[in-house]
C-alpha positions in Angstrom: 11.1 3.5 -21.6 10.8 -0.4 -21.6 9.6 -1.3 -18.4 12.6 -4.1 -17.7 14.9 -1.8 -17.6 13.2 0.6 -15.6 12.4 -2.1 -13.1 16.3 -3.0 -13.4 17.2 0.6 -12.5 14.8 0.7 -9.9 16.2 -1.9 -8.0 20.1 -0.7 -8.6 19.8 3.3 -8.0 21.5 4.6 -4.7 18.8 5.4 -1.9 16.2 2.8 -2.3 12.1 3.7 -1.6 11.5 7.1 -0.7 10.7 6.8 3.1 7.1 6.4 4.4 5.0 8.8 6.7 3.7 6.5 8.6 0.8 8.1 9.4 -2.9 6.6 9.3 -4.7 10.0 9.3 -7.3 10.2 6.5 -9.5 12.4 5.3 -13.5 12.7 4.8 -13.2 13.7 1.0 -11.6 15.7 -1.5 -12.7 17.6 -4.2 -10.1 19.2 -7.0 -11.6 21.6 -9.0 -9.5 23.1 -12.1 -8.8 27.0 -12.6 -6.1 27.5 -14.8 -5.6 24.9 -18.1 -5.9 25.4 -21.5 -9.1 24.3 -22.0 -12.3 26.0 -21.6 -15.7 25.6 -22.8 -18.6 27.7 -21.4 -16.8 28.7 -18.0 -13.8 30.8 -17.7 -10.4 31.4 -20.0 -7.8 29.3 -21.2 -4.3 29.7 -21.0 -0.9 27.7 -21.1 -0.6 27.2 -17.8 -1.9 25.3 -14.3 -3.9 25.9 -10.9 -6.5 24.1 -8.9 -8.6 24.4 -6.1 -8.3 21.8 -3.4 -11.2 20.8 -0.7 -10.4 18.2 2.0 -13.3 18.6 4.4 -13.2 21.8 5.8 -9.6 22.8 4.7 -8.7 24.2 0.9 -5.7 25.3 -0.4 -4.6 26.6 -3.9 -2.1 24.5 -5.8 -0.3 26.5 -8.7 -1.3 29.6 -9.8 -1.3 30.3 -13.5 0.4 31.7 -15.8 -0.9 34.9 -16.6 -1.6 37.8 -13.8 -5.5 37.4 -13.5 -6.5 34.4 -15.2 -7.0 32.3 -11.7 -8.3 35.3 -10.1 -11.1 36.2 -12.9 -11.3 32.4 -13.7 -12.4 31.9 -9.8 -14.6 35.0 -9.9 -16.6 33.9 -12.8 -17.0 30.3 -11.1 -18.2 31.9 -8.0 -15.2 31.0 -5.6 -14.1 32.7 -3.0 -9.8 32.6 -2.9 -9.6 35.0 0.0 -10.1 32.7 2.9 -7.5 30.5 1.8 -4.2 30.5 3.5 -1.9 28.2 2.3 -0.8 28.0 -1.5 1.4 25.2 -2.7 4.0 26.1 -5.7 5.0 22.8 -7.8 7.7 24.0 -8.8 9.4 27.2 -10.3 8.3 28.0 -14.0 5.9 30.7 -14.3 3.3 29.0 -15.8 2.6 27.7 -12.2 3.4 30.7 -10.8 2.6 33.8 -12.7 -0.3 34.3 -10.7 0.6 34.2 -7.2 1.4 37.7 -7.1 -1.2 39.4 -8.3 -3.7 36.9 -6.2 -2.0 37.5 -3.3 -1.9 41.7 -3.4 -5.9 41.4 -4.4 -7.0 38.7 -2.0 -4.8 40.5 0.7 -7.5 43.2 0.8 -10.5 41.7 2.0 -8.3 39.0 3.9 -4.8 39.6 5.2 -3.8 36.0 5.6 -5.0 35.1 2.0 -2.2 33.0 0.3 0.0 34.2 2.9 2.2 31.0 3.0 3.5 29.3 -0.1 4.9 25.9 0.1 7.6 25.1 -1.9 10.3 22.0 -1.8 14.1 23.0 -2.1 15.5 24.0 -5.3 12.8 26.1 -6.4 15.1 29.3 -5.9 18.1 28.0 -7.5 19.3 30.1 -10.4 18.5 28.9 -14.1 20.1 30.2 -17.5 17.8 31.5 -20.0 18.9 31.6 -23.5 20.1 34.5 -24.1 22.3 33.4 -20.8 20.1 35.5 -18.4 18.6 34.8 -15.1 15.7 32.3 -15.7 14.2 31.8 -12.9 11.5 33.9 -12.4 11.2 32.5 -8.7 14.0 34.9 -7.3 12.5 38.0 -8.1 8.9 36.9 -7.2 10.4 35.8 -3.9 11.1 39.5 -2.8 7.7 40.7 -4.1 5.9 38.2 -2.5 7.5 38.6 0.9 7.4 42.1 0.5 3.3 41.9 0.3 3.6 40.0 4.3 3.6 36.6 2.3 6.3 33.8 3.6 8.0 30.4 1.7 7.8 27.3 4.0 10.0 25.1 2.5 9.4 21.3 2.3 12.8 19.1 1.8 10.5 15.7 3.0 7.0 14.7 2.7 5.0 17.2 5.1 1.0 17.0 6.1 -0.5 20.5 5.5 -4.0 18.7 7.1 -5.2 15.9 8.1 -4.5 13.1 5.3 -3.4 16.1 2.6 0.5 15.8 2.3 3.3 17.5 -0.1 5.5 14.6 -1.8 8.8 17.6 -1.1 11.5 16.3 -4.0 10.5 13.1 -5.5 13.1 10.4 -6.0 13.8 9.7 -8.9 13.6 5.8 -9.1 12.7 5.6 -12.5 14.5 7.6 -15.4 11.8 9.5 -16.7 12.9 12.6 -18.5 9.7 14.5 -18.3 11.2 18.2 -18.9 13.1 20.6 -21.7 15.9 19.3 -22.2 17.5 22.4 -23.1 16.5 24.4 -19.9 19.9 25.1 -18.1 20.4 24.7 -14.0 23.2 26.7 -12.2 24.9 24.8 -9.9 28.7 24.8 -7.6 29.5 22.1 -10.2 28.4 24.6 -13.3 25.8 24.8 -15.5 23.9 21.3 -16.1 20.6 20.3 -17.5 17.8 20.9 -15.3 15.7 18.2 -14.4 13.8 20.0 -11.6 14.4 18.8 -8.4 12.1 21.2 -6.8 8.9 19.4 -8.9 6.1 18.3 -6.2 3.4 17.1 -5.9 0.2 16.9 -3.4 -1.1 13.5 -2.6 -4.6 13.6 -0.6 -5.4 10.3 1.6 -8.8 9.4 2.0 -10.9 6.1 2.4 -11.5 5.3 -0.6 -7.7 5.9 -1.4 -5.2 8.2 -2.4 -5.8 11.4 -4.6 -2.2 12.5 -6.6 -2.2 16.1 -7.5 0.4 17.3 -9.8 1.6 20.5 -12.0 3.4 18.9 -14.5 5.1 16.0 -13.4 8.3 16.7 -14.5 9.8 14.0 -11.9 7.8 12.2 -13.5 4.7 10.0 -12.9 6.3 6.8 -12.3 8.4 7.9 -9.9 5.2 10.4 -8.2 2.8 6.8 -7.8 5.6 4.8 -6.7 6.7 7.8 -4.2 2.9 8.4 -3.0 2.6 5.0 -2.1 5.7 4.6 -0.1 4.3 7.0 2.0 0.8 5.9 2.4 1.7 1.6 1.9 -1.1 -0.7 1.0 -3.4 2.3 -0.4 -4.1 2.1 -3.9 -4.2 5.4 -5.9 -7.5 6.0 -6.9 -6.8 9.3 -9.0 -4.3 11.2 -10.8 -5.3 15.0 -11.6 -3.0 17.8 -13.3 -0.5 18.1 -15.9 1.8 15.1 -16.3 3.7 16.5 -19.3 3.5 13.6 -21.9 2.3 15.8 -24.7 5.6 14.5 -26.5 5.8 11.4 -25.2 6.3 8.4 -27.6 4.1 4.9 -27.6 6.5 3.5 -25.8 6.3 5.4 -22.5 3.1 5.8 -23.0 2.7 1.8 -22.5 5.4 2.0 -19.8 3.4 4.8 -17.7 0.4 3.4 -18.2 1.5 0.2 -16.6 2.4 2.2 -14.1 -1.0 3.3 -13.5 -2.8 0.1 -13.3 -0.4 -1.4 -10.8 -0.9 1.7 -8.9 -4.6 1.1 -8.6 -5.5 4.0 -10.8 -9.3 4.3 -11.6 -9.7 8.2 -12.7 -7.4 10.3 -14.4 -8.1 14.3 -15.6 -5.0 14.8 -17.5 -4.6 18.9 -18.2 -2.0 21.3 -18.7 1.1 19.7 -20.1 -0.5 15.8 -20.4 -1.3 16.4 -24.1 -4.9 15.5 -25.7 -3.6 12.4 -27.4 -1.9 11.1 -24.3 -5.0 11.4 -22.3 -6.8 9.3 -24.8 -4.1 7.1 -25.1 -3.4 6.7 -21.1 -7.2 6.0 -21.2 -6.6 3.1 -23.6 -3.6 1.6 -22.6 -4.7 1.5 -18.8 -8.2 0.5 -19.0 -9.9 3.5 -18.3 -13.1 5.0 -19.8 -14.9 7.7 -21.4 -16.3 8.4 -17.8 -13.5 7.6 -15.6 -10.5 9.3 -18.2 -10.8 12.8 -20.1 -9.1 15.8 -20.5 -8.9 18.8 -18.0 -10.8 22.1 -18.4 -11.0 25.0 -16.5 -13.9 24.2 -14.0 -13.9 20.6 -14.5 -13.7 18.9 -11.3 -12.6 15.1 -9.6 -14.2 14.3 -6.2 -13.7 10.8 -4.5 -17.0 10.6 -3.7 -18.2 10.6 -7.5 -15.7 10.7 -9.8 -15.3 13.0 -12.7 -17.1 16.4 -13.4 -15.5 16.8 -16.7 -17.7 19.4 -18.3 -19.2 20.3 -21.5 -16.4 19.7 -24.1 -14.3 17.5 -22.7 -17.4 15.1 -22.8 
């Protein structure tokens, strides 16, 4: 989209800025390491799908969890990371290529840990009925719901920007300043009004604030990444965005939002980007292009690749 008018709708949309935290807490470090993407090179399995671990001083957390049953789980094992002390999962939003995992981790961690993956965090919406097409149920979040609680597990549900930690916050929904249309357009949302497209008002994102700036963690990006940076920053003002990590699902995207988004990422501050999942190989290379980036600073996710604040990009052995 050409940036004038997305500037012009930003300024005329109902509800203005998303509102600010207002909190100066920041952490030590963090340190995202990937577990589930579709490239792999010497370490782990690919799949279609997306999960990370994330380490902010002495707290982790798992964000997504794969598509398939055991890829995260076998993935991890092979890396040498122990899942089961972590507590707290966060679920971007509902398709089950973030989620397919969640059950099976949570019934095998649960044995050596009861409390691991325990809670899920999700943001409102993530339950809501979806049409398949055949006309189905197709949301595969509702049934998972009663199999996960059934295991002791619980859903805390974020409808504003929550701190899990100190300095690691959940986005909740993320306005949707711009009008980025980062999702299927023929996936089908049930609503009191009917059935209407679904543009995934459940889609979250982490955002990790240390002091060398602000870490943005996302599954897809289906609110899009304009609207994520500009919603990060609203609740952490005057700290620049040092790194975006995750799927930001422009593997479709045209030149022109490509040039718009990565506009988007310079005036956020952005220095390193790992772009898997659902970013698409040539919009990494073109994001790395358009906003200035490098081979060392800019390259495409693979399982056990890594990001830390304190020295940039672990990419791995293909991706290099």
């Amino acid at each position: 989209m050409p940036p004038t008018l997305a500037l012009l709708l930003a300024l005329t949309l109902p509800g203005g800025p998303p509102p600010t935290t207002g909190h100066p807490a920041a952490a030590g470090t963090v340190k995202v390491t990937v577990l589930s993407t579709m490239l792999a090179d010497t370490t782990g399995i690919g799949e279609w799908g997306f999960a990370a671990l994330v380490q902010v001083d002495g707290y982790r957390l798992l964000f997504d969890t794969g598509e398939r049953p055991e890829t995260v789980l076998r993935n991890a094992a092979e890396m040498g990371i122990d899942l089961s002390t972590i507590t707290d999962v966060v679920l971007s939003h509902h398709h089950g290529d973030h989620t397919g995992g969640l059950l099976t981790l949570r019934r095998a961690l649960q044995a050596k840990n009861p409390a691991a993956l325990s809670r899920a965090h999700v943001a409102p919406g993530i339950f809501q009925s979806r049409r398949n097409r055949a006309g189905g149920e197709g949301n595969p979040m509702i049934a998972l719901r009663a199999e996960y609680e059934a295991t002791g597990g619980r859903f805390v549900e974020h409808a504003a920007a929550s701190e899990l930690a100190p300095g690691v916050w959940l986005t909740g929904p993320v306005p949707r300043t711009f009008p980025e249309r980062n999702w299927v357009r023929s996936a089908r949302l049930v609503t009191s009004d009917g059935v209407v497209e679904d543009s995934l008002p459940e889609d979250q994102a982490l955002v990790v604030r240390t002091g060398r700036g602000l870490t943005l963690l996302t599954g897809c990006g289906h609110a899009g990444i304009g609207n994520l940076l500009v919603h990060a920053q609203a609740m952490h003002p005057r700290v620049g965005i040092r790194a975006v990590v995750g799927g930001l699902h422009l593997l479709e995207a045209d030149e022109t939002q490509l040039r718009w988004t990565a506009g988007r990422m310079r005036a956020a501050g952005v220095r390193y980007l790992l772009g898997a999942h659902c970013t698409g190989l040539e919009a990494v290379y073109r994001l790395r292009t358009l906003a200035g980036l490098s081979r060392e600073t800019a390259v495409v996710g693979a399982v056990a690749s890594s990001y830390t604040d304190e020295t940039g990009l672990s990419p791995g052995w293909l991706p290099r």
